[in-house]
LUMTORRO-854320 format. One line per 10 residues: number of its first residue (from 0); their letters; for each residue x, y, z of C-alpha. Coordinates in pm, 1 decimal. Layout:
<sites>
NUM	a	X:Y:Z ~ ...
</sites>
This chain:
<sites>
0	xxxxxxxxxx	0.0:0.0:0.0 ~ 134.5:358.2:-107.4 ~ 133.3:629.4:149.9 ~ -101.6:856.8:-13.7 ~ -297.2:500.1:-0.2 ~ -230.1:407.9:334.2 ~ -291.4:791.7:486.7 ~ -656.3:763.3:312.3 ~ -733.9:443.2:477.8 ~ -625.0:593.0:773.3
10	xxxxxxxxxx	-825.6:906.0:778.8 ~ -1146.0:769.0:612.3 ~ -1190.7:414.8:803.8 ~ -966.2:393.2:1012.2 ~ -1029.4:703.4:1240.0 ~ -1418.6:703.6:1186.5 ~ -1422.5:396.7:1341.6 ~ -1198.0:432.6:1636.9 ~ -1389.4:777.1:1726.1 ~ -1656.9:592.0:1712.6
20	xxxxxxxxxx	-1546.8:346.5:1948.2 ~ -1362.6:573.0:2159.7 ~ -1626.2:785.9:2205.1 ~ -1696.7:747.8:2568.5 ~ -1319.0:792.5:2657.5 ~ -1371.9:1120.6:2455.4 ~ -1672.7:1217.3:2707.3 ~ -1472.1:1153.9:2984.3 ~ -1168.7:1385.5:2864.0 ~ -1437.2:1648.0:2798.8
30	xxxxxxxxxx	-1562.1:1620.5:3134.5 ~ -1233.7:1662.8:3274.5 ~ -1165.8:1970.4:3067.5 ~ -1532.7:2114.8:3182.1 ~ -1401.1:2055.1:3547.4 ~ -1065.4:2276.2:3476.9 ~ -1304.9:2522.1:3335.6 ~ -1490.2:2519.0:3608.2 ~ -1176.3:2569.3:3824.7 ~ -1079.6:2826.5:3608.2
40	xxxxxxxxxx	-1322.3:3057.5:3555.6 ~ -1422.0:2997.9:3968.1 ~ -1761.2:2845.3:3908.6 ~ -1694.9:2604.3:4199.4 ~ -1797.0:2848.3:4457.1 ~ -2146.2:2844.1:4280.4 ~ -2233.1:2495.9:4195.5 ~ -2068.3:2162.5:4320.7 ~ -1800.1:2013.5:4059.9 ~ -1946.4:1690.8:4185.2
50	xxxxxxxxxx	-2151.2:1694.8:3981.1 ~ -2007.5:1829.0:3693.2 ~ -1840.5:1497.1:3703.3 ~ -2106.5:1256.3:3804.5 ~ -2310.5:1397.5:3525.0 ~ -2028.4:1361.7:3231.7 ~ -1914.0:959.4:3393.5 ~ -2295.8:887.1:3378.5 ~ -2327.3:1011.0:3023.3 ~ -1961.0:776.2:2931.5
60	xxxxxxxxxx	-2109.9:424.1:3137.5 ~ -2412.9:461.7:2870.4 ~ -2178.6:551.1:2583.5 ~ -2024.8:175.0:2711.8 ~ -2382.2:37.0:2802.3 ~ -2519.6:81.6:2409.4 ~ -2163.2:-18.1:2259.4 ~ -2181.2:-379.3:2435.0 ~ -2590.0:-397.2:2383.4 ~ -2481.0:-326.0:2027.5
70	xxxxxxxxxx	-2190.1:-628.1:2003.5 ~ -2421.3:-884.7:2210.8 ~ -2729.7:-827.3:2029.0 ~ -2608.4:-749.0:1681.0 ~ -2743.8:-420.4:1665.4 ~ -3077.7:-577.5:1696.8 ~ -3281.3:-454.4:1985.5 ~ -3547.8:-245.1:1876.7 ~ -3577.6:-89.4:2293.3 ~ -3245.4:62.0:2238.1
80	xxxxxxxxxx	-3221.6:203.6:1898.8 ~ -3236.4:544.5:1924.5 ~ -2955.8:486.3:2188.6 ~ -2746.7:315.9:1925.9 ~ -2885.3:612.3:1675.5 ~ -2768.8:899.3:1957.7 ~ -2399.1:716.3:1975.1 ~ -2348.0:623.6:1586.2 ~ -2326.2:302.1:1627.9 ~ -2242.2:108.7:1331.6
90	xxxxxxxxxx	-2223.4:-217.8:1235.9 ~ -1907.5:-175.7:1048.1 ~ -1778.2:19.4:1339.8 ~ -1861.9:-120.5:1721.4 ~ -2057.6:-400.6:1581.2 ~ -1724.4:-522.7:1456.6 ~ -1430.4:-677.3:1640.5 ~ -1079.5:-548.2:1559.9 ~ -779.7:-334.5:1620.1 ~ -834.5:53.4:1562.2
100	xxxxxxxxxx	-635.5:350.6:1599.3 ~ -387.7:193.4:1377.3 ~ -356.6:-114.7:1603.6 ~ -242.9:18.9:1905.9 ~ -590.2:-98.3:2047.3 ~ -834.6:-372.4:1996.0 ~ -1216.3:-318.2:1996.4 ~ -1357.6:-682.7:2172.1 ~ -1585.6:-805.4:2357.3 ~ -1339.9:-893.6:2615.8
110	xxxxxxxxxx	-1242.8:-470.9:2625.6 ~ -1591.2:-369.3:2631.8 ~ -1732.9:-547.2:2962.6 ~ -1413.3:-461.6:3153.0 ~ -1501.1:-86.8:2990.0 ~ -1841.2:-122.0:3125.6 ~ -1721.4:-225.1:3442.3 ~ -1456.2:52.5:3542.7 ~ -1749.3:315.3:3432.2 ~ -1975.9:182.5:3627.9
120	xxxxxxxxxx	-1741.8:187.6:3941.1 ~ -1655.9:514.7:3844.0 ~ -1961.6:636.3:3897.2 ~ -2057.8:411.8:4230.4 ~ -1731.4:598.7:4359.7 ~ -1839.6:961.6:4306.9 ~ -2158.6:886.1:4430.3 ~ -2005.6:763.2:4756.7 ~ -1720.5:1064.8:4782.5 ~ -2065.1:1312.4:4729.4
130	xxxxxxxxxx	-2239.7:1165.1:5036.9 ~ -1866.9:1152.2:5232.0 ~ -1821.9:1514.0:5159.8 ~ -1427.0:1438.9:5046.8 ~ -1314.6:1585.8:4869.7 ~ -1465.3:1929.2:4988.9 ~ -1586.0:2219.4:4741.6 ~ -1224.2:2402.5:4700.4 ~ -1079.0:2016.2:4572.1 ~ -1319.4:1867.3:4414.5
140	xxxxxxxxxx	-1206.9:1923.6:4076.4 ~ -859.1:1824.2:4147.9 ~ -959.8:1528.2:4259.6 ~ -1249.5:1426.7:4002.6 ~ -974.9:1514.4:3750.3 ~ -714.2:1266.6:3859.3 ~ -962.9:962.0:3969.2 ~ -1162.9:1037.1:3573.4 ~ -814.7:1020.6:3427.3 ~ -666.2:733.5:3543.4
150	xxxxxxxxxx	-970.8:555.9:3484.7 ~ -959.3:625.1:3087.7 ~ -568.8:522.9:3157.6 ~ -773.0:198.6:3266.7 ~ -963.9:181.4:2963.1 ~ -724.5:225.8:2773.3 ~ -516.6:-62.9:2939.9 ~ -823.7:-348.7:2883.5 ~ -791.7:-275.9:2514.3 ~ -451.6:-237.9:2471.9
160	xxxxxxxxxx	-297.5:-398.2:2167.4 ~ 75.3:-306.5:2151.3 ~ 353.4:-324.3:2377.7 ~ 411.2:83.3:2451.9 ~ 46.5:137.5:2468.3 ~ 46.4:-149.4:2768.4 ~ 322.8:61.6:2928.6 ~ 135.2:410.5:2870.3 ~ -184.7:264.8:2969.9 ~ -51.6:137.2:3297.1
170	xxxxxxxxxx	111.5:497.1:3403.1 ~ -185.6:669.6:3322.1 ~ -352.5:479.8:3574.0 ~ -53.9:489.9:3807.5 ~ 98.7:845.1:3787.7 ~ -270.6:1010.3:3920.2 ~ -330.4:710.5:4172.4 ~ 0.8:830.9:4360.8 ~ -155.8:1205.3:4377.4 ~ -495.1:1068.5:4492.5
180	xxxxxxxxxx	-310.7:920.6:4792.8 ~ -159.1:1187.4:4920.8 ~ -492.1:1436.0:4846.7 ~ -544.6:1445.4:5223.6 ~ -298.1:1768.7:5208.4 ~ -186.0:1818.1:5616.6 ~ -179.6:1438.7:5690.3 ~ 163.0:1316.4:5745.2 ~ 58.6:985.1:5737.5 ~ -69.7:1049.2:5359.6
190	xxxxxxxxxx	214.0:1251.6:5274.8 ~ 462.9:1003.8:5340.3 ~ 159.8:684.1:5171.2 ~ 198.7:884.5:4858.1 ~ 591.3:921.6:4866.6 ~ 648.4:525.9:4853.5 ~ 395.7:470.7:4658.9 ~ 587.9:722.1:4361.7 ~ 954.2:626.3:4437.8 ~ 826.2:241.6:4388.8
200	xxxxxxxxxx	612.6:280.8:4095.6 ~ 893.9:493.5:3931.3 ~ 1134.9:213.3:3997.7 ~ 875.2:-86.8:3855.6 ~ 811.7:182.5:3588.3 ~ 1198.4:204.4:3479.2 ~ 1179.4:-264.8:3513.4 ~ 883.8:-259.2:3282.3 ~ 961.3:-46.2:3004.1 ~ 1332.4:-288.1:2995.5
210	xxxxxxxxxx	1097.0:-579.0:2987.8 ~ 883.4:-415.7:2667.1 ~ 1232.2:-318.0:2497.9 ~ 1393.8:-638.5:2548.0 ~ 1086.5:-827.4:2375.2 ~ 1071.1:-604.0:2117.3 ~ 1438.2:-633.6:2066.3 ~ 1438.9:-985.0:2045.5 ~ 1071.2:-1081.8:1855.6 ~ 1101.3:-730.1:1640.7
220	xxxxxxxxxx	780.7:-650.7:1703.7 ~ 541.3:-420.1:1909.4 ~ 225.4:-632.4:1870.7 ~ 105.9:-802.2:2155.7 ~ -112.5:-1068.0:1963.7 ~ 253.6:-1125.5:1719.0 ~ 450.2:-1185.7:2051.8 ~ 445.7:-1582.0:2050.2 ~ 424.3:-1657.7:1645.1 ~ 736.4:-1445.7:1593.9
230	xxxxxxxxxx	883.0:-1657.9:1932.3 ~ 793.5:-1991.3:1795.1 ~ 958.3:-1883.0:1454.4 ~ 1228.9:-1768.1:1602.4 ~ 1266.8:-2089.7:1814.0 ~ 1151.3:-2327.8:1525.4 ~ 1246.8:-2686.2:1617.6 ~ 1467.8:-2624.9:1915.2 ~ 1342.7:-2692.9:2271.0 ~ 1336.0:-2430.5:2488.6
240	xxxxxxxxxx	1651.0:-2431.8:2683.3 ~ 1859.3:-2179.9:2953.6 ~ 2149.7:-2166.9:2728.4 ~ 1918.5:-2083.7:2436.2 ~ 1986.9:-1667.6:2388.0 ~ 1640.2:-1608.6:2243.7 ~ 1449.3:-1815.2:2507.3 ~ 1625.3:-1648.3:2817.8 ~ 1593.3:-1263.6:2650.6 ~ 1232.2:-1352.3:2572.9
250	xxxxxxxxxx	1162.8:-1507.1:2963.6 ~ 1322.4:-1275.2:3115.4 ~ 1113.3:-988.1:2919.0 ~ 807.6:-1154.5:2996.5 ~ 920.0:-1156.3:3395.3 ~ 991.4:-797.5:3336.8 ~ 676.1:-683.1:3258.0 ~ 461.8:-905.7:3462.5 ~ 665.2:-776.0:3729.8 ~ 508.0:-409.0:3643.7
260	xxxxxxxxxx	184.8:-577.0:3606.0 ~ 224.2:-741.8:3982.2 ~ 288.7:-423.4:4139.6 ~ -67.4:-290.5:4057.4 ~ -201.1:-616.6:4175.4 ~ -34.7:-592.9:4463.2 ~ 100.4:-910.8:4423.4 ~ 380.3:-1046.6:4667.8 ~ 704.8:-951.3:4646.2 ~ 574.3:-654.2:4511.4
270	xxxxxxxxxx	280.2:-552.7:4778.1 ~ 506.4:-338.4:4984.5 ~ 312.9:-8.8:4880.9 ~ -3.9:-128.3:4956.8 ~ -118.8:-153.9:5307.0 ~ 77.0:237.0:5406.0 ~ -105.1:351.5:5084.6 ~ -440.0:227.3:5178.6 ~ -392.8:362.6:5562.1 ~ -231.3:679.0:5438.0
280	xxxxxxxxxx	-524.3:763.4:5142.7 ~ -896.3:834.7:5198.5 ~ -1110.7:528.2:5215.4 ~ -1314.4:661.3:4928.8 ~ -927.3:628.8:4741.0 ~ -852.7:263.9:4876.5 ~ -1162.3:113.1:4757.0 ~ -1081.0:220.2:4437.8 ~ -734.6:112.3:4399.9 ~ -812.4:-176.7:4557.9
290	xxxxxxxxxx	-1080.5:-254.5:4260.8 ~ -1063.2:-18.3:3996.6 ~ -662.4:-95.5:3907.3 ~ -718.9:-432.4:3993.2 ~ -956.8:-561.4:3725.4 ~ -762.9:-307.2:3466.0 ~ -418.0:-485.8:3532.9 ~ -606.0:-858.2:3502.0 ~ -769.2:-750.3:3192.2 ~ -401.9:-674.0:3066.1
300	xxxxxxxxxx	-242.3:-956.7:3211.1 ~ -479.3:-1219.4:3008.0 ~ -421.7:-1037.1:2651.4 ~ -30.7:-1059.5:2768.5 ~ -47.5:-1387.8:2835.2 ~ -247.0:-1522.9:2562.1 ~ -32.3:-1359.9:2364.4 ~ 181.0:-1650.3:2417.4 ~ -0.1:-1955.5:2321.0 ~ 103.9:-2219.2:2032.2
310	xxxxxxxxxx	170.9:-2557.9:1856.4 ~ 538.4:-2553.8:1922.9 ~ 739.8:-2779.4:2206.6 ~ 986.9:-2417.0:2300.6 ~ 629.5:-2201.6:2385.8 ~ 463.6:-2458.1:2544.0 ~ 710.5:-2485.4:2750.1 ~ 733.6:-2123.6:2801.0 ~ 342.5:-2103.9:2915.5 ~ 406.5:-2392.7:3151.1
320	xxxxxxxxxx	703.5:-2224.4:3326.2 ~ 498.7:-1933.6:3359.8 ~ 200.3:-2026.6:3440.2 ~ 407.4:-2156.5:3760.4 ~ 622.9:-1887.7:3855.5 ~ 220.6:-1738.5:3873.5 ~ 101.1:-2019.7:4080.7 ~ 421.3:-1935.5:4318.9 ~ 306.1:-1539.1:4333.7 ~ -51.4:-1668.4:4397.3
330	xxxxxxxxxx	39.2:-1895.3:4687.7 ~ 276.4:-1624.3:4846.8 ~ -9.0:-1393.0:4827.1 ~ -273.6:-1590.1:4952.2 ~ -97.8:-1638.0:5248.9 ~ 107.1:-1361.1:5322.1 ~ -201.2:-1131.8:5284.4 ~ -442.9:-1357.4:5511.2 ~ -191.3:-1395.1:5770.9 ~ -61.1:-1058.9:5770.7
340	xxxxxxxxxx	-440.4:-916.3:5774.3 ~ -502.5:-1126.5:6150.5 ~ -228.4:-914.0:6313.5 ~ -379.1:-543.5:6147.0 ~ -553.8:-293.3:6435.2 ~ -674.4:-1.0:6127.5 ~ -961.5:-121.0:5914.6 ~ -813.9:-38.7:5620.3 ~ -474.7:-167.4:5665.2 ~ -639.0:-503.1:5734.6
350	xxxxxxxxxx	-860.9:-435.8:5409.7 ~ -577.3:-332.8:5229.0 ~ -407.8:-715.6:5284.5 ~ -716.3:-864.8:5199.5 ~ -652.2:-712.0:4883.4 ~ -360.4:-865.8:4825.4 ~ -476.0:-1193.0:4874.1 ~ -789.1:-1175.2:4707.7 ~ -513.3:-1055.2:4419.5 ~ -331.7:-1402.9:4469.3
360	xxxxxxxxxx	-719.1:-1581.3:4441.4 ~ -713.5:-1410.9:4106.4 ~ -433.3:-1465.3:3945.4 ~ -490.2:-1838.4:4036.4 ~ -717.7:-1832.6:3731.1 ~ -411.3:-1716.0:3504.7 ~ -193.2:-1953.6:3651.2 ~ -397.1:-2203.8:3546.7 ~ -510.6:-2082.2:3213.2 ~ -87.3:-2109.5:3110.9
370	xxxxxxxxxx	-50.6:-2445.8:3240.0 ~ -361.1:-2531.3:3026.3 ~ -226.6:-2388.5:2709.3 ~ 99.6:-2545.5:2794.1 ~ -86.3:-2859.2:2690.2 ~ -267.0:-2815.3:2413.0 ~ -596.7:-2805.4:2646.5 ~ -948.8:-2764.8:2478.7 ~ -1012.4:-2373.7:2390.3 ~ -1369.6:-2469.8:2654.7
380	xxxxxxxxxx	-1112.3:-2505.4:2953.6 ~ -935.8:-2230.8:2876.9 ~ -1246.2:-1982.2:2812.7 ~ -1371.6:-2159.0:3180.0 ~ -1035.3:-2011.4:3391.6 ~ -1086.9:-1650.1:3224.9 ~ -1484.1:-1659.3:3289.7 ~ -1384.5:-1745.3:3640.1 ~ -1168.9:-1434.9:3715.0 ~ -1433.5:-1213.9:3502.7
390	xxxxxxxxxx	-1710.0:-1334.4:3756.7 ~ -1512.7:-1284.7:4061.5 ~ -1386.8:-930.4:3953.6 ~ -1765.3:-828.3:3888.8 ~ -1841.0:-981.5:4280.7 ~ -1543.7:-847.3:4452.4 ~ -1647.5:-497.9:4258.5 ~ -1930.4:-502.5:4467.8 ~ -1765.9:-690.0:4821.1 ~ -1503.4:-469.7:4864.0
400	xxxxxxxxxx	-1655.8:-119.6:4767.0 ~ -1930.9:-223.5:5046.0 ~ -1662.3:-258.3:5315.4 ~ -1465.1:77.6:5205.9 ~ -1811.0:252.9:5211.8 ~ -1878.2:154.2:5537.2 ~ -1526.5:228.4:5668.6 ~ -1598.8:592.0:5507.0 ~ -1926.0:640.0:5680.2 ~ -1836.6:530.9:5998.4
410	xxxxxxxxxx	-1490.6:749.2:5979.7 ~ -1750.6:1054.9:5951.1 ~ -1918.8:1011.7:6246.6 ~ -1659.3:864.5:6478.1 ~ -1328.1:995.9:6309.7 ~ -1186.2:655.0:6368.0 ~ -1062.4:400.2:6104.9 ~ -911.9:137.9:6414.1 ~ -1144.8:-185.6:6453.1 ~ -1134.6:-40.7:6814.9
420	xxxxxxxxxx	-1385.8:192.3:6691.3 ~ -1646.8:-32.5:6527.6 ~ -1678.3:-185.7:6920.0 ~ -2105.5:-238.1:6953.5 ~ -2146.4:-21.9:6623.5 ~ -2446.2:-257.5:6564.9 ~ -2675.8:-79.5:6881.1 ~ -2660.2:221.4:6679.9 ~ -2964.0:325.3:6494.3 ~ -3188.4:138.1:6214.4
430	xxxxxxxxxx	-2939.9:268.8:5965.8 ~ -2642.4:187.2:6148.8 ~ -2784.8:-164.8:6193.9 ~ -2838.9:-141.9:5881.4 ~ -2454.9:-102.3:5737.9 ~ -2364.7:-347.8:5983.2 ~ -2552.7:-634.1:5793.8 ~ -2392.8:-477.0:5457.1 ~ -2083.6:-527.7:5626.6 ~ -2159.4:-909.3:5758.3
440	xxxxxxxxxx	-2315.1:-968.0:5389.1 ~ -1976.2:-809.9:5254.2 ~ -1715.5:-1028.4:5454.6 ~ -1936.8:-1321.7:5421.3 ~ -1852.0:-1317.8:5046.7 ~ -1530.7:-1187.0:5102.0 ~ -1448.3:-1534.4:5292.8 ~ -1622.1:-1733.1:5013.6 ~ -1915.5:-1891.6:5186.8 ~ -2229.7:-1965.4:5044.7
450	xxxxxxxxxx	-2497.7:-1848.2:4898.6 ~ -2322.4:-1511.2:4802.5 ~ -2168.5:-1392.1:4507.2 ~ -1827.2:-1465.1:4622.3 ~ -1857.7:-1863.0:4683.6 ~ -1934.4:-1895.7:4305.5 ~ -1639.1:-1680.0:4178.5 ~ -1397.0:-1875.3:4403.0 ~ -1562.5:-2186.9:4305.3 ~ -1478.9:-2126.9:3946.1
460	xxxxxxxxxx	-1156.0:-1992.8:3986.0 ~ -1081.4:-2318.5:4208.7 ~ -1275.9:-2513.2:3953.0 ~ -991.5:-2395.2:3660.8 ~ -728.7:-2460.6:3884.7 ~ -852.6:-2832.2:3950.6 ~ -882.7:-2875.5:3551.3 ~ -528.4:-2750.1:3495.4 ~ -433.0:-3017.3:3739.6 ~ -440.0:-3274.1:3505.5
470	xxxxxxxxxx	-149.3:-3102.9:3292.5 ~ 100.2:-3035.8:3614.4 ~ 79.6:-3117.3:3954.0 ~ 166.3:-2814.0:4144.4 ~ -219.2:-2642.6:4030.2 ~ -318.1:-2900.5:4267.1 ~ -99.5:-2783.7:4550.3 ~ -194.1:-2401.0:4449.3 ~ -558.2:-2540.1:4467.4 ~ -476.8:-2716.8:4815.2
480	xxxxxxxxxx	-297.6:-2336.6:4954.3 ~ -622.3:-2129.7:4796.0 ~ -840.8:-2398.7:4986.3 ~ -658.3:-2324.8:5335.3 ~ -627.7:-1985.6:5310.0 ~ -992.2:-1945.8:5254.0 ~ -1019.9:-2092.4:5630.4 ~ -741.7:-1830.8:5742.2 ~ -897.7:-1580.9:5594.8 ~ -1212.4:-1627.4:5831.8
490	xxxxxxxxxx	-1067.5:-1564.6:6151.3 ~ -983.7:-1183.9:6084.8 ~ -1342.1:-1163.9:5936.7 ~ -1451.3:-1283.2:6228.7 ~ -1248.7:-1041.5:6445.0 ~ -1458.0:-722.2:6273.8 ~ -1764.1:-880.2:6338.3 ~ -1716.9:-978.6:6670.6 ~ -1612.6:-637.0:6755.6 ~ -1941.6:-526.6:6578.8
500	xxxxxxxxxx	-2190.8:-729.1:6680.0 ~ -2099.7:-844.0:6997.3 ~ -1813.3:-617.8:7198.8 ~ -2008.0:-354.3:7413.7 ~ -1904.4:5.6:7270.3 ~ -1642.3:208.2:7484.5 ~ -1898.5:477.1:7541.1 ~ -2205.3:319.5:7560.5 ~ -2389.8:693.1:7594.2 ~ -2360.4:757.8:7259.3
510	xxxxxxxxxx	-2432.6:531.9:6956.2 ~ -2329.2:596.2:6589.3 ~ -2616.4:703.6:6384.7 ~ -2564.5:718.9:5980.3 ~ -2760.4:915.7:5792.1 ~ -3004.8:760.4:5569.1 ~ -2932.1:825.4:5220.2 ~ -2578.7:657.6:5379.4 ~ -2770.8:373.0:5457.6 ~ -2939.9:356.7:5138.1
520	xxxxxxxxxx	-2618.3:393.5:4918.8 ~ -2436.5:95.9:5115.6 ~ -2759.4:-108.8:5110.0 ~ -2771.5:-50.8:4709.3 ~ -2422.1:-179.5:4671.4 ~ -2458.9:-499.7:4905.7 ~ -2775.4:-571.9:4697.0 ~ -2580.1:-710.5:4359.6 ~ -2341.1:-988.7:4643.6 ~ -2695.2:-1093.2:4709.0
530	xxxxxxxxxx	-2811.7:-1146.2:4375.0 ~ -2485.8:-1276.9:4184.3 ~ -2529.0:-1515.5:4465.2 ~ -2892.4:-1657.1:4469.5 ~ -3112.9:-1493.3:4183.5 ~ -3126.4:-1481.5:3828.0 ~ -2878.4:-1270.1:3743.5 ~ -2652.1:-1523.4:3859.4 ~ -2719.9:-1683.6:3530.4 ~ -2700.8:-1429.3:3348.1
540	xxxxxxxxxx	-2354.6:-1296.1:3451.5 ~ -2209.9:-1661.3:3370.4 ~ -2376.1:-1665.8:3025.4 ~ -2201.4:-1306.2:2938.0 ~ -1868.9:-1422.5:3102.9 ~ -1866.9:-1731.8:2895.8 ~ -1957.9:-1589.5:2568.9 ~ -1682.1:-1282.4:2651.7 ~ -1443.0:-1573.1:2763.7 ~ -1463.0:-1785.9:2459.1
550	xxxx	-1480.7:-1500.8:2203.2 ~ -1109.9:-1518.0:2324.6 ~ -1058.9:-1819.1:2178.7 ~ -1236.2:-1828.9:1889.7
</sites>
């Protein structure tokens, strides 16, 4: 193709399409410039930037909404048409699968739920920091700024297609994350969260961007989906060996990366920054870090991984190896973060290493969706371990933005955050009771106990793991370790409860009464545990996750 060729492609189908496509990220960039406006021109003092915010997020999540209507029904839903009309949605365009923007992205039904997802967060988050009061009027935009951007930085990383957009996508999310940590301006305990958090991510930062230069050194190319065909070319017919150049520069870019990847999963050995960030940043910021980047970095870590997948003895291999080293990380985080969590006296510290082993629950699922490419498993297995980790990410969405809430709401009234605090919180008012059975719902499904939401996602994720089995061993030993831990994880549960429900409050004069809207918001957001535990929508969460999943492997 000629360049006068190629730049008309470009301008007249290629760009149409990816506008079209893009078009909610655009809302949310416009919102962000209509809060510096707003800043700008002092308009703050006269309306709240709130909801300046709230109002452009909500308008993005149904920019998402009609774009995955429009891939799961074909275009064909006669309720939602002038939606699809309103967003110029084509079939050519969303209704079609592919890369856009010249590749750097890819337009799936895979990118578009996890889309859908971090929108709808989004705006469950702003909702929650409006009836919290923080940020407060003179901030607000600030803050809305930084959580809007790195959540487009999020978007961007679920559809990422190429090797430098993977690394820009993951400091977008990370560079206004480290801000949002330290917004509590005065705090030094904030200040000095936020100053860890940067030196670290800069380091992981500088080990990533070796990892995406040495594999694009060695495989010549920037294309995630090209990674493994140009490695089993390169390999050909030998086996993959230490003493082979090509398979140690290629491992040891893979380790790089997923080693930048880890670090916003909080994996162990690289958790460090997140229990002092989540004790150092506003509750309303550690529930979503501990979701938002979460379900981002897993939506990048699958396309990275199945990146690698093929016929050849030297990549199999390759998966196999690393689908261990993952079941290692998942083990060490399982455990680490349960036992570390018994020991924790500040709600959110303890939260914050429940995080990380909910992290290592997760990445159980990729772990075992290597080992199962590693042997040539059926494509149905392998869809299974993704739908797995899709279902538990939508649950824990839910599970853990309960528990921050509450945290948040009861920090208002008692300006506490130490379990000390939540001591006979349960003889407060209706709407106090209230939150506490949101929080006994929440932990419930935390732990993994039936009939909530978060028994089934650990089921399947445990389910995957038992499959890949079959192919090595050690998933059955990961299996065992995720099995125990789930009983570890109970007792420091159990610990906030009791001091709930059944520890007599220091000062038994005066009860904690939360408002009721409070009430109402926490109650709306325990609802869905409920539901993706014993109702319909149960069903159809799995259908969706397994037609996402196996689009994957079509």
């Amino acid at each position: 193709m000629s360049v006068p060729e190629l730049l008309n492609h470009v301008l007249h189908t290629d760009l149409p399409r990816s506008v079209q496509i893009f078009a909610p990220e655009l809302v949310l960039c416009v919102t962000i410039i209509a809060l510096l406006l707003v800043r700008m021109l002092k308009w703050h003092h006269k309306f709240p930037t709130s909801w300046v915010a709230l109002f452009g997020t909500l308008a993005a999540f149904v920019g998402v909404f009609a774009q995955f209507m429009y891939m799961k029904t074909g275009g064909e839903l006669p309720q939602m048409r002038e939606l699809f009309e309103f967003w110029g949605l084509t079939q050519a365009g969303v209704g079609t699968a592919g890369e856009y923007f010249t590749g750097l992205l890819v337009h799936d039904p895979f990118a578009v739920f996890f889309r859908l997802g971090l929108v709808l967060f989004l705006v469950l988050v702003q909702a929650l920091t409006i009836l919290t009061g923080i940020p407060d009027q003179e901030d607000g935009q600030d803050f809305y700024t930084l959580m809007i951007g790195a959540t487009i930085g999020m978007m961007l990383a679920c559809g990422a297609n190429n090797l430098l957009m993977l690394f820009m996508a993951v400091e977008m999310m990370s560079v206004p994350s480290y801000a949002m940590v330290g917004f509590l301006k005065g705090r030094r305990l904030s200040s000095e969260a936020a100053l860890k958090y940067v030196v670290y991510g800069a380091g992981i930062a500088g080990v990533m961007v070796y990892g995406v230069s040495l594999l694009a050194g060695v495989l010549g190319t920037l294309s995630i989906p090209e990674l493994g065909s140009r490695f089993e070319l390169l390999m050909g017919d030998q086996p993959f060996s230490l003493t082979n150049p090509t398979a140690v520069a290629t491992a040891l870019g893979i380790m790089l990366v997923v080693v930048g990847l880890a670090f916003k999963l909080s994996l162990v050995p690289f958790h460090f920054w997140c229990p002092d960030a989540f004790e150092g940043a506003s509750a309303e910021v550690g529930g979503f870090l501990s979701v938002a980047s979460k379900a981002a970095a897993f939506a990048l870590l699958v396309r990275f991984a199945l990146a690698f997948q093929g016929s050849g003895e030297a990549i199999q291999t390759l998966c196999l190896i690393f689908g261990i080293s993952l079941g290692v990380v998942s083990c060490l985080s399982m455990t680490l973060g349960n036992l570390a969590a018994y020991t924790q006296t500040n709600l959110k510290r303890l939260l914050a290493y429940s995080t990380i082993a909910h992290a290592g629950y997760m990445v159980m699922a990729i772990s075992a969706l290597m080992v199962l490419l590693s042997g040539s498993a059926d494509p149905v297995d392998s869809a299974a371990c993704v739908e797995g980790l899709m279902y538990y990410i939508a649950v824990y969405l839910f599970m853990n933005l309960t528990a921050f809430a509450v945290v948040a709401f009861v920090r208002n009234e008692t300006y506490r955050e130490d379990i000390e605090a939540y001591n006979g919180l349960s003889a407060g008012g209706p709407m106090t009771k209230l939150l506490c059975f949101c929080l006994l719902i929440a932990f419930v499904s935390l732990v993994g106990l039936p009939p909530m939401g978060g028994f089934f996602g650990k089921f399947a994720i445990f389910a995957s793991a038992l499959k890949a089995g079959s192919v090595h061993w050690f998933l059955w030993v990961v299996l065992a370790i995720g099995g125990l831990n789930t009983v570890f994880s109970l007792f420091y549960y159990l610990k906030v409860l009791r001091a709930v429900f059944i520890l007599p409050s220091a000062d038994e004069s005066r009860t904690v009464e939360i408002p009721g809207f409070n009430g109402a918001y926490v109650a709306l957001i325990t609802l869905p545990i409920l539901a993706l535990g014993m109702s319909w929508v149960m069903g159809d969460l799995t259908a969706t996750a397994h037609d996402v999943a196996a689009y994957l492997f079509h």
